[in-house]
C-alpha positions in Angstrom: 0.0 0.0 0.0 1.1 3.3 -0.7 2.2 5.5 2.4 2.5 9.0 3.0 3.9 10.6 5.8 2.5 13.8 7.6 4.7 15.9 9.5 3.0 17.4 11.9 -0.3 15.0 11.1 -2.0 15.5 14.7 -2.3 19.2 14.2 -5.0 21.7 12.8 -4.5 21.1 9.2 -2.7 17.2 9.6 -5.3 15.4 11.5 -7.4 16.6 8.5 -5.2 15.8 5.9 -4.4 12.3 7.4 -7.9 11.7 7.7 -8.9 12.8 4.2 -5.8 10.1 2.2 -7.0 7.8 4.7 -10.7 7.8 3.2 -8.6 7.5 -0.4 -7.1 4.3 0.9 -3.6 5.8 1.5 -1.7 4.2 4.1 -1.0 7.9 5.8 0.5 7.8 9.0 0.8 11.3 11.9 4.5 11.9 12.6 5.3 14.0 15.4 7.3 14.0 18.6 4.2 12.5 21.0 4.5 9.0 21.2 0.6 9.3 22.4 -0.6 10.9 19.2 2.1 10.0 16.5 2.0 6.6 14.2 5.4 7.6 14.0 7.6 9.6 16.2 10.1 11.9 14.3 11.7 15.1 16.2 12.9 17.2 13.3 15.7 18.4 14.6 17.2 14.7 14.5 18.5 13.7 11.6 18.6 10.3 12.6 14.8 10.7 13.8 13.8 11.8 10.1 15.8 9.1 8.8 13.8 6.3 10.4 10.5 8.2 9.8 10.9 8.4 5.9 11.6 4.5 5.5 9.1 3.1 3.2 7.0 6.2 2.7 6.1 7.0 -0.8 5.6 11.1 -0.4 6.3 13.3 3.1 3.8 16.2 3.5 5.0 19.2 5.6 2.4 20.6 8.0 3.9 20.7 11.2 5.3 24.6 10.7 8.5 23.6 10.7 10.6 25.8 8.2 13.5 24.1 7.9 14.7 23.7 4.0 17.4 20.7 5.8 14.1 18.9 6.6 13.2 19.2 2.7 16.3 18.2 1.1 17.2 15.0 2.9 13.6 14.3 2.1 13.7 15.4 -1.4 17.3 14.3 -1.7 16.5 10.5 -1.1 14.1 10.6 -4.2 10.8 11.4 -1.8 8.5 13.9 -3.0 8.6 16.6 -0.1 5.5 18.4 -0.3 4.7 21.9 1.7 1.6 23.9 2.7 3.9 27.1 3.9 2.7 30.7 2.6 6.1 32.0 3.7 8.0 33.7 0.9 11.6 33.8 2.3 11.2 30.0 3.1 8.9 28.5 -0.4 12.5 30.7 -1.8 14.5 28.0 -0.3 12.3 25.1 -1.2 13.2 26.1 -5.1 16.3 26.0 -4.3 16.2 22.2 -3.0 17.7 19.1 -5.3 14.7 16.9 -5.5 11.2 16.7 -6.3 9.5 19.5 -4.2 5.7 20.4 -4.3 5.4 24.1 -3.2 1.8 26.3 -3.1 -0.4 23.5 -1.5 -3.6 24.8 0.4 -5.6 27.5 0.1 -3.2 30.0 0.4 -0.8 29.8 -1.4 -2.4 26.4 -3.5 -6.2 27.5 -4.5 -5.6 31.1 -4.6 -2.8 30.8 -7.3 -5.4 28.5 -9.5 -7.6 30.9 -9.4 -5.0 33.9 -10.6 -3.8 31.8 -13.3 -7.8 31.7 -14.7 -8.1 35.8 -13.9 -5.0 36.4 -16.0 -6.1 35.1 -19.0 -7.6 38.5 -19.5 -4.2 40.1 -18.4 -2.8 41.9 -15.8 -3.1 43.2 -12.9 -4.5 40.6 -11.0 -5.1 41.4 -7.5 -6.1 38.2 -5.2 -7.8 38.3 -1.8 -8.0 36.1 1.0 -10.6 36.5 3.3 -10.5 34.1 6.4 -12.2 33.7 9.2 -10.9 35.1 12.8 -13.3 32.7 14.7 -11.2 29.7 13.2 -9.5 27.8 15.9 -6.2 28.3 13.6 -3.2 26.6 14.7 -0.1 28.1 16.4 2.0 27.5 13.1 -0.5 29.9 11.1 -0.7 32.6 14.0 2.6 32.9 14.2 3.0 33.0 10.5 0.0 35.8 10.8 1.9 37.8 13.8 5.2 37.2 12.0 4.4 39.6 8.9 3.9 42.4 11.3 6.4 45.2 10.4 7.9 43.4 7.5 8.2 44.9 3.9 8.1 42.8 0.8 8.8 43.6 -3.1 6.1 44.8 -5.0 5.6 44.3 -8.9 5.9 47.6 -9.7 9.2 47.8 -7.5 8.2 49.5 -4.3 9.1 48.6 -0.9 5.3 47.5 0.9 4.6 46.8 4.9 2.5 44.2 5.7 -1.4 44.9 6.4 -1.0 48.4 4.3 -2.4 50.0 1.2 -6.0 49.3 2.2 -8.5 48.2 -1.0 -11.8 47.1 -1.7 -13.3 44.3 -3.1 -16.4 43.1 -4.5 -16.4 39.5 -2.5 -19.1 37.0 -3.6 -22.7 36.6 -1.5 -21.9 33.3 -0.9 -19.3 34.2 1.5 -21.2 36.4 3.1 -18.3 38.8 4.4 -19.5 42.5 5.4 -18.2 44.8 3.5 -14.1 46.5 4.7 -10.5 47.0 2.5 -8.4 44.0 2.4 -4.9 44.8 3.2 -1.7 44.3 1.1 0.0 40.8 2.5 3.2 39.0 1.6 1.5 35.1 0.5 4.5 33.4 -1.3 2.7 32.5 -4.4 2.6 36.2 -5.3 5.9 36.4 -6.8 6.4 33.2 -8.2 3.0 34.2 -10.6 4.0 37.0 -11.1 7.3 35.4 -13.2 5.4 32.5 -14.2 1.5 34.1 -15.6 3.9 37.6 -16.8 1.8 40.0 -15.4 1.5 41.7 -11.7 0.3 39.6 -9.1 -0.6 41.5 -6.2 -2.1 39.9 -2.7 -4.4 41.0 -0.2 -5.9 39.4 3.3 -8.6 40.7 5.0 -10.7 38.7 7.9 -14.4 38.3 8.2 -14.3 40.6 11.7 -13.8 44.3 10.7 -11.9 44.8 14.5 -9.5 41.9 13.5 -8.2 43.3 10.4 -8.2 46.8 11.3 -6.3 44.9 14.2 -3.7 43.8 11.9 -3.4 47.3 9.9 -2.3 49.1 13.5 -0.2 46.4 14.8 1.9 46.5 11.6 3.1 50.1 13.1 4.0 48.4 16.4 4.5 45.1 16.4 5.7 44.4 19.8 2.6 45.1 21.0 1.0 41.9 19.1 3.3 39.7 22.3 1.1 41.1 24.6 -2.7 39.5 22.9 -4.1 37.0 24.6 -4.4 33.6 21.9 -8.1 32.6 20.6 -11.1 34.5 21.5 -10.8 37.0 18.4 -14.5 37.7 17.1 -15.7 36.2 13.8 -16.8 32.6 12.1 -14.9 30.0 10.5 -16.0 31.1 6.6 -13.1 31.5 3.9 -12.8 33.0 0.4 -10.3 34.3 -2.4 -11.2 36.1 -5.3 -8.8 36.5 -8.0 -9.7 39.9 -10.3 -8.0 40.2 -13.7 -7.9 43.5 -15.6 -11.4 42.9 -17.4 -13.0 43.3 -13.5 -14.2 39.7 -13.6 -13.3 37.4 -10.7 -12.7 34.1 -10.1 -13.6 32.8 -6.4 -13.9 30.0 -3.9 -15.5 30.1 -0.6 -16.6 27.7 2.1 -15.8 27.1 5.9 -13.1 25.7 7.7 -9.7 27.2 6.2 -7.9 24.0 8.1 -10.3 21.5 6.4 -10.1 22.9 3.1 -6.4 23.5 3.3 -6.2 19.6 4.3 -8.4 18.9 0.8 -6.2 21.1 -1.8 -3.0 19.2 -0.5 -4.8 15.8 -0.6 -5.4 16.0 -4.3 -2.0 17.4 -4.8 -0.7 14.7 -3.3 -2.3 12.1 -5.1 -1.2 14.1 -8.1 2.0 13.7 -6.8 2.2 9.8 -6.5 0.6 9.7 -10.1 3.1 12.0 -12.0 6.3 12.5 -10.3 7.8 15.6 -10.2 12.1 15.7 -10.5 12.4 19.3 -9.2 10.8 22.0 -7.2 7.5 22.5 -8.5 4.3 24.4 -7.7 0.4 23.4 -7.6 -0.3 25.6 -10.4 2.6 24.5 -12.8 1.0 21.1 -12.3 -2.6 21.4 -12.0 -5.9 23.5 -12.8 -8.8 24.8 -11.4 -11.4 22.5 -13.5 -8.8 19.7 -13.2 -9.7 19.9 -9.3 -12.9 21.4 -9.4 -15.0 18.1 -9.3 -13.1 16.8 -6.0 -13.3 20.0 -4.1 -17.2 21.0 -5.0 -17.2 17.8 -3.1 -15.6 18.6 -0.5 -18.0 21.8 0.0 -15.8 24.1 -1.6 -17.8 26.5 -3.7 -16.5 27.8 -6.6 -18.2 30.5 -8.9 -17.5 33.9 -11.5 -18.7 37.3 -11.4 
């Protein structure tokens, strides 16, 4: 049988995704560093320990948080397709880097949202892309952190400016279905940005926004002091669990995808791209949208409960 290991597989996006191969009748098996919890224990920072816990596995999928390119290419450097869910820029820079096959952009964001640029830029560029997620989720600390950890930070734009994190406020026209109130969305560094931005040839430009109006506004002062963001209490920040992305080429249509649970439906993209995965190896680092489409996954995720619409 066919195994795939899941770093991190007893967490908020791993006991999903172990789950969902599971009902695919893929041997996948929770690695972690809890001998109560893990179907195999593997610390990370042991070389040895990551040894033992690739044996016999046919793919390793990265959702622990762990950013540790080391991790990917003694993974990816044994032949093992080493696939990541991380929306982290400096790190998904790294993973290209890696010898090996490497699946980068697997979730919703990066993953969904960058199918759903690749259909808005058909009509050309810009293509600004916003994800809206929901500040009720019981996130993990891995995505928090990652959330917190933008705070103060600048990244490249396109058009070669410097931009902070949670700046350059915009609206959107989001779709009913989601059911978001209308605010701006705020300019965010998702990794998938740049790398369509080379591969589509037109600017790709991202935005997050949450479904609270107090939480993102939140985010758009703490970018100016940062430190302060140590001293908020975790959970317990006001909102529901619905997500959504629109992607918005230069003709003003958009291409969107909503539904609830960003953990769930994170766990789903990467599913499929694993499977992908297993079908059609990949020799080098590679992301979901070099290998798939949006109708090619459409069927599986509609499924799933993920709703997926123009306008």
């Amino acid at each position: 049988m066919t195994s795939v290991l899941v770093l991190g597989g007893y967490g908020a996006v791993g006991a999903h995704l172990v789950a969902r191969l599971r009902a695919d009748g893929i041997d996948a098996l929770a690695a972690g560093r809890d001998p109560a919890r893990a179907d195999r224990v593997v610390d990370l920072a042991d070389p040895r320990s990551l040894a033992s816990g690739i044996d016999g596995v046919s793919a390793v999928v990265n959702c622990s948080g762990s950013e540790e390119p080391a991790v990917a290419a003694a993974v990816a450097g044994g032949g093992i397709p080493f696939v990541d869910i991380t929306a982290t820029s400096g790190y998904a820079r790294e993973l290209e880097r890696v010898q090996g096959p490497v699946l980068l952009g697997v979730g919703i964001a990066p993953g969904l949202s960058s199918l759903l640029a690749a259909e808005a830029a058909r009509a050309g560029g810009p293509v600004d892309v916003v994800i809206g997620l929901g500040a009720g989720e019981a996130h993990g600390p891995a995505a928090t952190a990652w959330t917190y950890g933008l705070l103060g930070k600048r990244f490249d734009d396109p058009d070669g400016s410097r931009v902070r994190n949670y700046t350059r406020p915009t609206r959107f026209e989001l779709p009913a279905e989601a059911g978001y109130p209308r605010f701006p969305a705020l300019r965010t560094d998702f990794a998938d940005q740049h790398r369509l931005t080379a591969d589509l040839g037109v600017p790709v430009r991202s935005y997050l926004r949450l479904d609270s109006r107090l939480a993102t506004v939140g985010l758009a002062a703490l970018t100016w002091t940062p430190r302060i963001a140590a001293l908020i209490p975790a959970g317990g920040m006001p909102g529901g669990d619905g997500w959504v992305i629109s992607a918005r080429g230069s003709d003003g249509r958009s291409w969107w995808a909503t539904g609830r649970g960003q953990s769930r439906a994170t766990a789903e993209v990467a599913a499929q791209a694993v499977q992908r995965v297993l079908r059609s190896p990949i020799a080098a680092p590679t992301w979901l949208h070099e290998t798939a489409s949006l109708n090619e996954l459409r069927p599986t995720l509609g499924a799933a409960g993920i709703v997926l619409g123009t306008g």
